[in-house]
C-alpha positions as CSV (number, residue, x, y, z in Angstrom):
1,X,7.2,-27.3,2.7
2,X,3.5,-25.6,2.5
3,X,2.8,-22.3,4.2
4,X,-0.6,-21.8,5.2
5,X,-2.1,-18.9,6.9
6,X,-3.7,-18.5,10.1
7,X,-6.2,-15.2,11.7
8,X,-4.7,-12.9,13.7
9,X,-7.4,-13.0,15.9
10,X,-8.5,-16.6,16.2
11,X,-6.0,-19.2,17.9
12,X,-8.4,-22.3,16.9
13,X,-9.4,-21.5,13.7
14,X,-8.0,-23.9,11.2
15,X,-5.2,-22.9,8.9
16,X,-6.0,-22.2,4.9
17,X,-3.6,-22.4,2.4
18,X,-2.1,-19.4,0.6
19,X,-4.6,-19.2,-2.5
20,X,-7.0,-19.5,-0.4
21,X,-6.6,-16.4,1.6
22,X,-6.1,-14.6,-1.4
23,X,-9.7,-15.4,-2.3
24,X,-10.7,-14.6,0.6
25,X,-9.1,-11.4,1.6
26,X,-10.1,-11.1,5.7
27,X,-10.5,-13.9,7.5
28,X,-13.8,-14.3,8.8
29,X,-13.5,-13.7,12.3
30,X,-12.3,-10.0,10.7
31,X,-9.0,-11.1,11.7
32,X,-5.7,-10.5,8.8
33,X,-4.4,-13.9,7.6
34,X,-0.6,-14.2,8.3
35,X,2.2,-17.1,7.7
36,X,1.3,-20.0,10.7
37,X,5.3,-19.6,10.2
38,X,7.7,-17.8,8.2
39,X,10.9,-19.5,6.2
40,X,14.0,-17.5,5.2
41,X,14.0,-17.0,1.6
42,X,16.7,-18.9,-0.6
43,X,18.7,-16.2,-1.8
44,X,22.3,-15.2,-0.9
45,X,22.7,-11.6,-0.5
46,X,25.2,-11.2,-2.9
47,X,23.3,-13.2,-5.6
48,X,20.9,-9.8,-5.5
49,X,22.9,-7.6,-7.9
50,X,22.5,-10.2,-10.5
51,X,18.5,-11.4,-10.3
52,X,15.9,-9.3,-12.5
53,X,13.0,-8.1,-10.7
54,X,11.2,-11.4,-12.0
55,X,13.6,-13.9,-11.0
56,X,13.7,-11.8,-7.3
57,X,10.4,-12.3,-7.0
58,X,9.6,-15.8,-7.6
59,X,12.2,-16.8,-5.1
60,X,10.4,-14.4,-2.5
61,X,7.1,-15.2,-3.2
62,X,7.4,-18.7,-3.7
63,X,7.5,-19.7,0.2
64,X,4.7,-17.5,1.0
65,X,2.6,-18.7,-2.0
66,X,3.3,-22.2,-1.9
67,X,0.3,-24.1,-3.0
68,X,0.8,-22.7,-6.7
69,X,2.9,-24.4,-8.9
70,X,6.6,-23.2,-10.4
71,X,4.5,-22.6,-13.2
72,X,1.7,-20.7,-11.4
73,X,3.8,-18.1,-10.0
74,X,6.0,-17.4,-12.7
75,X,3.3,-16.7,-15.4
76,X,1.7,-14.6,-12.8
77,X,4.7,-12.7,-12.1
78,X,5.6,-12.8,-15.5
79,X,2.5,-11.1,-16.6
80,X,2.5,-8.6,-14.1
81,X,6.1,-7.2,-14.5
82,X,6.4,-6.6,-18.4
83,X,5.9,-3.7,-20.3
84,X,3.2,-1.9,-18.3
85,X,6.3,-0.8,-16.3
86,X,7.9,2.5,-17.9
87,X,11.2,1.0,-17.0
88,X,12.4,-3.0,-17.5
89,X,13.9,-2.4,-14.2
90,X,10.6,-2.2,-12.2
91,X,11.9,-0.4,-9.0
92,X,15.2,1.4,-9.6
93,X,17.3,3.3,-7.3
94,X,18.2,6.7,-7.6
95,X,20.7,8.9,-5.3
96,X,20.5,12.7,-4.3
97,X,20.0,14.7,-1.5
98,X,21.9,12.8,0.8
99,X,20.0,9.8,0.5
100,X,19.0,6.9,-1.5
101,X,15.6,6.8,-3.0
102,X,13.8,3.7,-4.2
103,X,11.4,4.6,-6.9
104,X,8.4,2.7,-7.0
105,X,6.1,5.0,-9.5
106,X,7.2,3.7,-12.8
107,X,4.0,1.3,-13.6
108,X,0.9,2.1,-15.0
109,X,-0.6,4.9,-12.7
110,X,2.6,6.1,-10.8
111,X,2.2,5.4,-7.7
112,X,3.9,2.2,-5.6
113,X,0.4,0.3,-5.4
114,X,1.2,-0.5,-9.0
115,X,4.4,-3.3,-7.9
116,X,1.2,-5.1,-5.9
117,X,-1.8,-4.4,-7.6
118,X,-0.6,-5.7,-11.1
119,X,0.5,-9.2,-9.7
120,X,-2.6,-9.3,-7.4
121,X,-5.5,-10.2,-10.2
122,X,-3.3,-13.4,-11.4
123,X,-2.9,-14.7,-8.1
124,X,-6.5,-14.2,-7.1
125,X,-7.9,-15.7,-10.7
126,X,-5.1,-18.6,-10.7
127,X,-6.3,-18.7,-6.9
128,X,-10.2,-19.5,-7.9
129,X,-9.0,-21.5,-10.7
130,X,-7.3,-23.9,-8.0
131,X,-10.1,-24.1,-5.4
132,X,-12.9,-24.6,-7.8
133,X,-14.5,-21.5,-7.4
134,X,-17.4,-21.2,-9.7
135,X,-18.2,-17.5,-7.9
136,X,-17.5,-14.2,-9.4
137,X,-15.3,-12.3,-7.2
138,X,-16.2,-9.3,-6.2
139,X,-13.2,-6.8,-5.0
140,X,-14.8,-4.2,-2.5
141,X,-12.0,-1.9,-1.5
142,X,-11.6,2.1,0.2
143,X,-9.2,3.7,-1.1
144,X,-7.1,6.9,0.0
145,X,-6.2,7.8,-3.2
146,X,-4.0,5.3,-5.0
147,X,-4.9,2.2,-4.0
148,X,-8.6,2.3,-6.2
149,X,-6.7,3.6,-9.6
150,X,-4.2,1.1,-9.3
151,X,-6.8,-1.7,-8.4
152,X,-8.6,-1.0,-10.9
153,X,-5.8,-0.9,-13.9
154,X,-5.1,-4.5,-12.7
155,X,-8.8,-5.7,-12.6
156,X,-10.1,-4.0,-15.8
157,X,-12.1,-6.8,-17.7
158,X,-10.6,-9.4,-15.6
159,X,-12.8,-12.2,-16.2
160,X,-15.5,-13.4,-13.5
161,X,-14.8,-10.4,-11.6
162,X,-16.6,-7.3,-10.3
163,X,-14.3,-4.2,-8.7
164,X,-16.0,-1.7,-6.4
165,X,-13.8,1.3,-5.3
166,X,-15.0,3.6,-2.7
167,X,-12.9,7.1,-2.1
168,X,-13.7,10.2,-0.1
169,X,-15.0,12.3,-2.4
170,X,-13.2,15.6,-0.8
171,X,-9.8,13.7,0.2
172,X,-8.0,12.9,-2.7
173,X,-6.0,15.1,-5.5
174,X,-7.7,16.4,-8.5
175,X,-5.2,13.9,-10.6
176,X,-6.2,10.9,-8.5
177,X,-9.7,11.7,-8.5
178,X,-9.6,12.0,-12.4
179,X,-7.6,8.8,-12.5
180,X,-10.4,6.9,-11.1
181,X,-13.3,8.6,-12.1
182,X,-12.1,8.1,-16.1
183,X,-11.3,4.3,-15.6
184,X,-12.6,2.2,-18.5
185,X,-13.4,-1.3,-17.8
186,X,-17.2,-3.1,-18.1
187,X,-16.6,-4.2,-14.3
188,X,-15.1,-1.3,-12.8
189,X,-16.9,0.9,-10.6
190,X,-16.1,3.9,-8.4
191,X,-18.4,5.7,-5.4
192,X,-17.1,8.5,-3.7
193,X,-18.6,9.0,-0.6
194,X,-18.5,12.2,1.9
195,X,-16.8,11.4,4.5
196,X,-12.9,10.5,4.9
197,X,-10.9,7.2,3.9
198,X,-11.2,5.9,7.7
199,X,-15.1,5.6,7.4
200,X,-14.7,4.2,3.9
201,X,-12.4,1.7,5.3
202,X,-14.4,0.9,8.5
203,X,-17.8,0.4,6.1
204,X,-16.2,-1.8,3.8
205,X,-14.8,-4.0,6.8
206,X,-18.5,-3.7,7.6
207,X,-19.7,-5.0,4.8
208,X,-17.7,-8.1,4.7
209,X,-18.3,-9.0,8.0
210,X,-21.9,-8.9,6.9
211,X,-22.7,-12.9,7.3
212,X,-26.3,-11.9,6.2
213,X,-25.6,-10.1,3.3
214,X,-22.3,-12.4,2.2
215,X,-24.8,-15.5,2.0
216,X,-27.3,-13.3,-0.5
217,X,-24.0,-12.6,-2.7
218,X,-23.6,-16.6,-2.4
219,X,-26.4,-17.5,-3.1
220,X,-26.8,-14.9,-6.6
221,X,-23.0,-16.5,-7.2
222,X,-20.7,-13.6,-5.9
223,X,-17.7,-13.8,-3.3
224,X,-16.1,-10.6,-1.9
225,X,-12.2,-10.1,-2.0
226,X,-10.3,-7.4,-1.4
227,X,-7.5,-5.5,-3.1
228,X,-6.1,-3.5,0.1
229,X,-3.2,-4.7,2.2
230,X,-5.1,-6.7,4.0
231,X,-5.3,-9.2,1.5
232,X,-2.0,-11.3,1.6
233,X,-1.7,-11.4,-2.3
234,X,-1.1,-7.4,-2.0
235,X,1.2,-7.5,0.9
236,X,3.5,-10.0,-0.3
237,X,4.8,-8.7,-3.2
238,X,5.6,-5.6,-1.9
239,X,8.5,-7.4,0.3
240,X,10.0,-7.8,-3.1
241,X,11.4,-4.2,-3.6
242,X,13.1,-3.9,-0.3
243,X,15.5,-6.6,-1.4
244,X,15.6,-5.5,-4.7
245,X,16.7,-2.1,-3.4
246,X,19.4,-3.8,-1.1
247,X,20.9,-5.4,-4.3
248,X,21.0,-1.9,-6.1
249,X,22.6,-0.4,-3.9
250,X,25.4,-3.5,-3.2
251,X,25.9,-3.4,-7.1
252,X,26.4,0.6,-7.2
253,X,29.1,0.3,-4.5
254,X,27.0,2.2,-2.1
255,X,26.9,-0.2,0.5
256,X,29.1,-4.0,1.1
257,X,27.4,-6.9,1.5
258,X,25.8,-7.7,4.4
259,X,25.9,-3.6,5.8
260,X,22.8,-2.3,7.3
261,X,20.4,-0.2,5.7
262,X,17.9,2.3,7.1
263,X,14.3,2.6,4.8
264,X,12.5,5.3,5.9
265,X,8.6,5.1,4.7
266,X,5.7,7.3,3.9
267,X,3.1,5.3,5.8
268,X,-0.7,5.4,6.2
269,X,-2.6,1.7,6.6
270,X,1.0,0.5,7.4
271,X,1.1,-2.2,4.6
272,X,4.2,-0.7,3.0
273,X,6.4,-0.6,6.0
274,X,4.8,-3.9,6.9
275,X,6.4,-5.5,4.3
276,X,9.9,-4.3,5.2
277,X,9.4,-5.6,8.6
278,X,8.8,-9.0,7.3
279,X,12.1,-8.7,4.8
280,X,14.2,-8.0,8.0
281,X,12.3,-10.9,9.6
282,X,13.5,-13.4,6.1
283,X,17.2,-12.1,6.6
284,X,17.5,-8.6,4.9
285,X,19.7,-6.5,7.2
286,X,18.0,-3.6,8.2
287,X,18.8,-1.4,10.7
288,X,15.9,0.9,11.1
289,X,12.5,0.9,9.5
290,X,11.8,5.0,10.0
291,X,7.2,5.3,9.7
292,X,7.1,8.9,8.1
293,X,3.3,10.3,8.8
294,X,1.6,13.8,7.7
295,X,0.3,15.8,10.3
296,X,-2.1,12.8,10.9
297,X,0.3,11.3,13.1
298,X,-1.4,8.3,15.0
299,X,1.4,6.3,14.0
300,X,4.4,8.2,15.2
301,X,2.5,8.4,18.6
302,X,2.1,5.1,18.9
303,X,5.9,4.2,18.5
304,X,6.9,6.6,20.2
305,X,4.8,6.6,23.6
306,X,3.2,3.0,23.1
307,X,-0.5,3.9,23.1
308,X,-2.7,3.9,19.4
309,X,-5.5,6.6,19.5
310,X,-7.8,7.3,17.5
311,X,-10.0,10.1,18.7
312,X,-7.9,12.9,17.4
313,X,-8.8,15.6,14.7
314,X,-9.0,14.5,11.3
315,X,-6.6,16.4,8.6
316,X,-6.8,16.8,4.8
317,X,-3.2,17.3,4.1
318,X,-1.1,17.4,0.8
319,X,-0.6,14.0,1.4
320,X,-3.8,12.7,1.0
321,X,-2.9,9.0,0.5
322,X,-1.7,9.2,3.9
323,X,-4.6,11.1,5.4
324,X,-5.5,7.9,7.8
325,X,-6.6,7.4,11.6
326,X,-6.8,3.6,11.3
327,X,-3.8,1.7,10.1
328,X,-5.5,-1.7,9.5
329,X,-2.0,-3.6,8.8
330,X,-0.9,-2.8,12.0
331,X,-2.8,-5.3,13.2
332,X,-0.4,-7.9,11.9
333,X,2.5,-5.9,13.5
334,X,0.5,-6.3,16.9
335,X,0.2,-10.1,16.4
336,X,3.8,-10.3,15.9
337,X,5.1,-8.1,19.1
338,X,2.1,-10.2,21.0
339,X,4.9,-12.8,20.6
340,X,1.7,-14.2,18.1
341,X,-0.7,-13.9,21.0
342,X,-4.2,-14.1,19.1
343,X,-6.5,-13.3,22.2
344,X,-4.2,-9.9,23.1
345,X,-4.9,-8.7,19.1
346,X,-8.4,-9.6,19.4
347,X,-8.4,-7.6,22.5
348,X,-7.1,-4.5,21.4
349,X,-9.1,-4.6,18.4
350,X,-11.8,-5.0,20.2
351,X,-10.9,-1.7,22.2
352,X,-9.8,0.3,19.3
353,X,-13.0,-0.5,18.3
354,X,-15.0,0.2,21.3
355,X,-13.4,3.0,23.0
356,X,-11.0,4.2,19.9
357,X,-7.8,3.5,21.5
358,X,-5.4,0.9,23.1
359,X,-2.2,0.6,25.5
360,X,0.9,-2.0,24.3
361,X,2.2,-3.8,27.5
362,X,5.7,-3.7,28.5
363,X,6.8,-6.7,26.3
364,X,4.9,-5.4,23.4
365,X,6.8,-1.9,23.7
366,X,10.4,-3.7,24.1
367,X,9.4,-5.3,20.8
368,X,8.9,-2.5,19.0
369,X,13.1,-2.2,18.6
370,X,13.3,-2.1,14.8
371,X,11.3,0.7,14.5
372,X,11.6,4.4,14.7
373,X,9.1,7.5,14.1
374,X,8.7,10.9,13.2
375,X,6.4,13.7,11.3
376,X,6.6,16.2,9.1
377,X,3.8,19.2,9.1
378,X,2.4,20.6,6.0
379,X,5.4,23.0,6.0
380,X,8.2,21.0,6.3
381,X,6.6,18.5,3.6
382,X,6.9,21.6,1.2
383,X,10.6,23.1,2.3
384,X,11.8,19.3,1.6
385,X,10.6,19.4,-1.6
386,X,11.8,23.0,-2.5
387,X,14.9,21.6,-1.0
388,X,15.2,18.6,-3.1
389,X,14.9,20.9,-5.9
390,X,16.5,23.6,-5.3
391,X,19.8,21.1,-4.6
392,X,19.6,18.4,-7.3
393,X,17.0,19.7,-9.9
394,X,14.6,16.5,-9.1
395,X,10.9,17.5,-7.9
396,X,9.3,15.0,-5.7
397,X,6.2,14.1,-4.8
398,X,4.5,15.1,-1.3
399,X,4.4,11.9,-0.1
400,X,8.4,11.1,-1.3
401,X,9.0,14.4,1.0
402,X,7.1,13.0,4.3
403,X,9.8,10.8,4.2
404,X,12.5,12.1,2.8
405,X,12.2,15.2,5.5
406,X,11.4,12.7,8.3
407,X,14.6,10.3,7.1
408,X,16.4,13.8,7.7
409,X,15.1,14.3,11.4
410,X,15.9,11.4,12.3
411,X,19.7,10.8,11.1
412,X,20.1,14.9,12.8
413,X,18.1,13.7,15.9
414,X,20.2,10.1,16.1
415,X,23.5,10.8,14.9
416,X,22.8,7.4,12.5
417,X,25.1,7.2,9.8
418,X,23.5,4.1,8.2
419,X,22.7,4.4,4.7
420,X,19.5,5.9,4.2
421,X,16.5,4.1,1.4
422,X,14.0,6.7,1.6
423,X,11.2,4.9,0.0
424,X,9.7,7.2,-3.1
425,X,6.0,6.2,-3.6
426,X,4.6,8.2,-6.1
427,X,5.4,10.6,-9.5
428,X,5.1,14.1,-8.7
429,X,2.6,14.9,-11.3
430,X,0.1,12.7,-9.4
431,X,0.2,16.1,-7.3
432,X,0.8,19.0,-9.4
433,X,-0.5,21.6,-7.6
434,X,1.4,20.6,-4.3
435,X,4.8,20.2,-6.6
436,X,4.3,23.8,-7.8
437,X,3.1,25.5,-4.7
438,X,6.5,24.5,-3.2
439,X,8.6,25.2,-6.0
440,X,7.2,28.9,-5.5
441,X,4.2,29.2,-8.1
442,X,1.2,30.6,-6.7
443,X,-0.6,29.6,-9.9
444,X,-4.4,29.1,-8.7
445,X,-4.9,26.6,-11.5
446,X,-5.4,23.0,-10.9
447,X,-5.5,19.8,-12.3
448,X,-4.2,19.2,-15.2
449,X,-3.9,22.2,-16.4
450,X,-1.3,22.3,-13.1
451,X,0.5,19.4,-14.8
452,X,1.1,21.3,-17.3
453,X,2.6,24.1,-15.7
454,X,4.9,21.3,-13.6
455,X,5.9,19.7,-16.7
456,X,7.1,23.3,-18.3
457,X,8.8,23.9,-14.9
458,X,10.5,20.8,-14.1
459,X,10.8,18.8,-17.7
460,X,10.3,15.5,-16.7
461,X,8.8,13.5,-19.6
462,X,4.8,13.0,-18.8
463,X,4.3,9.9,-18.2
464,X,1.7,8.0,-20.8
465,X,-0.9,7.3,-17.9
466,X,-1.2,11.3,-17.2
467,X,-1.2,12.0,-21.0
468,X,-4.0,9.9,-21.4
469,X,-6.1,12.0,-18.6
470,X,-5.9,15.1,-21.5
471,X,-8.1,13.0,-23.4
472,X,-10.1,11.3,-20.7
473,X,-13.7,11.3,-20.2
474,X,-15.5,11.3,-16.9
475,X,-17.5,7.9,-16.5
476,X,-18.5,7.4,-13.2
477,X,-20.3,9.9,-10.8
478,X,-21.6,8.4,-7.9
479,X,-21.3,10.5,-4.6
480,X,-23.2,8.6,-1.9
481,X,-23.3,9.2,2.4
482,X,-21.3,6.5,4.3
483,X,-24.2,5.0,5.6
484,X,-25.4,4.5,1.9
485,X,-22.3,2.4,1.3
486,X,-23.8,-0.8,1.8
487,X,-26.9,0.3,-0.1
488,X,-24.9,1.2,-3.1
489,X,-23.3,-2.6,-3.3
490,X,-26.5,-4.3,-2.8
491,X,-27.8,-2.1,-5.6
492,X,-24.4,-2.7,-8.0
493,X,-25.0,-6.4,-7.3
494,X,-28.2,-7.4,-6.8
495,X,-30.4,-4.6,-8.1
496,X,-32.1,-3.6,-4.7
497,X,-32.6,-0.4,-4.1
């Protein structure tokens, strides 16, 4: 049966199939598409040990993406999981510390954006293929750090395509910056602005909510998209890995099938924990979904005392892809402990929007149940990392210890003896200098020559996307004010000035 999507915002708006939010990206009324309903997934639980990542993910995806063909999916999934991926395995699961930790940095710029953003370009150009779209797509995006290098990597010389990548210039790490500064590609294009990933993200909402300026891109032959979490074809896949994990860790005896797992999630726009809340919703048994934030800890605030606000100081933390104020996916979440009540999402959008924060009712907060929340300050971020270390000779990154330090605060705090999936979103030489500074070197250098002082220290093979960086020439310099944002895209696209 066919899934189509509906706005989060709208009641009466009329559903559009799955490919067709994908092309879109944010529904007009600047709601998030989601599922008009959600069917469990066609996989026994103890049929997991034995599916590749491939196979796992065409019977996911397949229900949420069901206007493409068998064929469709496959040869997009197909081509996105092959040998980009350091490891045929995709997402594998490693054990120490106490925990479990699901690895999702082994494609082609180590972070977990990767597992999305390589399937997302062939569902968006089978996606224009299917609705006759004769436009070339243009994917505006902000990101905090990984999202525009691995957006990017999958978008490079995509055909009938244009990629647009806006960062804050002064909020991500010299190794991400590099990344994305150095990307090759003839429609690849990176601005970093000065001001923080928030007001990046708010502009670029702005922009394609711009009905004036979206019927000047029509009419020169351009459509925007958008490679965030907020488009449906990034989201989605990410659902993949949690039961991937689960089968891991059934098929290395370190759980019985059908036990509860916690995963506990480094988590800024909410996308990646999203996606674990929708695997419980299909069936996969989690206990706990544990939202790990940085000092910048709107999040744990809001689970824990039921109120989102925004109006609090702004930090630049050693976690920089986490260094967020406004979760957009949470939006989704809303709709869904709303009991999928449009008009209350719409409203408290409207007064996160207007008066930068909002109050859950009663119901809302009693729905909140398969959640818990914590923090961990710039301090304790470091300790878990020279902790890690100093136990099991693995160095993680600073985002992997967020959660892997909050995952420990809440098992001491809760007594929960449920097996623990701390969920391990990037390789630590994507932040050298953070790696070293808790391992106890108070080396001054940075970038790469940092990496190099990590990779003497820790030996972990370089991986070939940071070796390349050695050689890596800076191509694009653009630093523009927030307000320029829009000026910059008219001028990429239409040559005004």
């Amino acid at each position: 049966m066919s899934t189509l999507y509906r706005s989060t915002r709208d009641e009466n708006a009329e559903p559009i199939t799955a490919s067709q939010a994908v092309l879109q990206g944010l529904s007009p009324d600047g709601g998030l598409y989601v599922p008009t309903k959600l069917t469990k997934i066609n996989v026994a639980l103890e049929n997991l040990v034995s599916l590749t990542y491939q196979e796992l993910a065409y019977q996911i995806l397949q229900p949420f993406f069901s206007d493409y063909t068998a064929e469709e999916l496959r040869n997009c999934i197909n081509a996105a999981y092959a040998d980009n991926f350091s490891t045929p395995v995709i997402a594998p699961v490693t054990y120490y510390a106490g925990n479990a930790y699901l690895e999702l940095f082994h494609g082609p710029t180590i972070a977990f954006k990767d597992i999305a953003l390589q399937l997302l370009p062939h569902l968006l150009t089978t996606a224009a293929k299917k609705n006759n779209s004769t436009k070339e797509i243009v994917i505006l995006t902000a990101t905090s750090g990984d999202t525009g290098k691995a957006a990017m990597a999958g978008f490079a010389n995509v055909d009938k395509t244009q990629i647009c990548v806006f960062y804050p210039k002064d909020g991500v790490s010299p190794i991400q910056e590099k990344q994305m500064v150095t990307q090759t590609g003839n429609n690849t294009h990176v601005i970093g602005i000065t001001g923080n990933f928030d007001v990046a993200q708010t502009n670029v909402k702005n922009i394609f909510n711009n009905k004036t300026l979206v019927k000047k891109l029509a009419d020169r032959g351009y459509q925007f998209s958008s490679a965030n979490s907020i488009n449906i074809g990034r989201l989605f896949p990410q659902i993949v890995y949690y039961f991937y994990a689960y089968g891991q860790l059934i098929k290395d005896k370190k759980i019985k099938c059908g036990q509860k797992v916690n995963f506990s999630v480094p988590t800024g726009n909410f996308g990646d924990i999203l996606a674990g809340y929708f695997a419980k919703k299909l069936g996969l048994p989690i206990n706990k979904l544990i939202c790990a934030s940085n000092k910048n800890n709107v999040l744990t605030d809001f689970f824990n005392e039921g109120v989102y606000d925004k109006k609090r100081p702004f930090y630049v933390t050693s976690s920089p892809s986490m260094d967020i104020l406004v979760s957009s996916n949470l939006e989704r979440l809303l709709f869904y402990i709303s009991n999928e009540d449009a008009k209350t999402t719409a409203d408290l959008m409207s007064q996160l929007n207007t008066t930068g924060q909002y109050s859950l009712t009663d119901l809302m907060k009693a729905n909140l149940t398969d959640f818990a929340a914590g923090y961990a300050s710039e301090e304790q971020t470091l300790a878990e990392i020279a902790r890690v270390y100093s136990e099991e000779n693995v160095a993680i990154d600073p985002h992997t210890a967020v959660a892997s330090a909050v995952a420990n605060q809440y098992k001491k705090a809760t007594g929960d003896l449920t097996p623990m999936i701390v969920v391990s979103t990037a390789s630590p030489y994507k932040f050298p200098q953070t790696v070293l500074s808790a391992l106890g070197d108070s080396t001054s250098v940075s970038g790469l020559e940092s990496v190099k002082l990590l990779h003497e220290k820790i030996k972990t093979p370089l991986p070939e996307t940071v070796k390349k960086l050695f050689k890596a020439t800076t191509i694009h310099n653009t630093v523009v004010t927030p307000e320029k944002m829009e000026q910059a895209v008219k001028q990429l696209l239409l040559k005004e000035n």
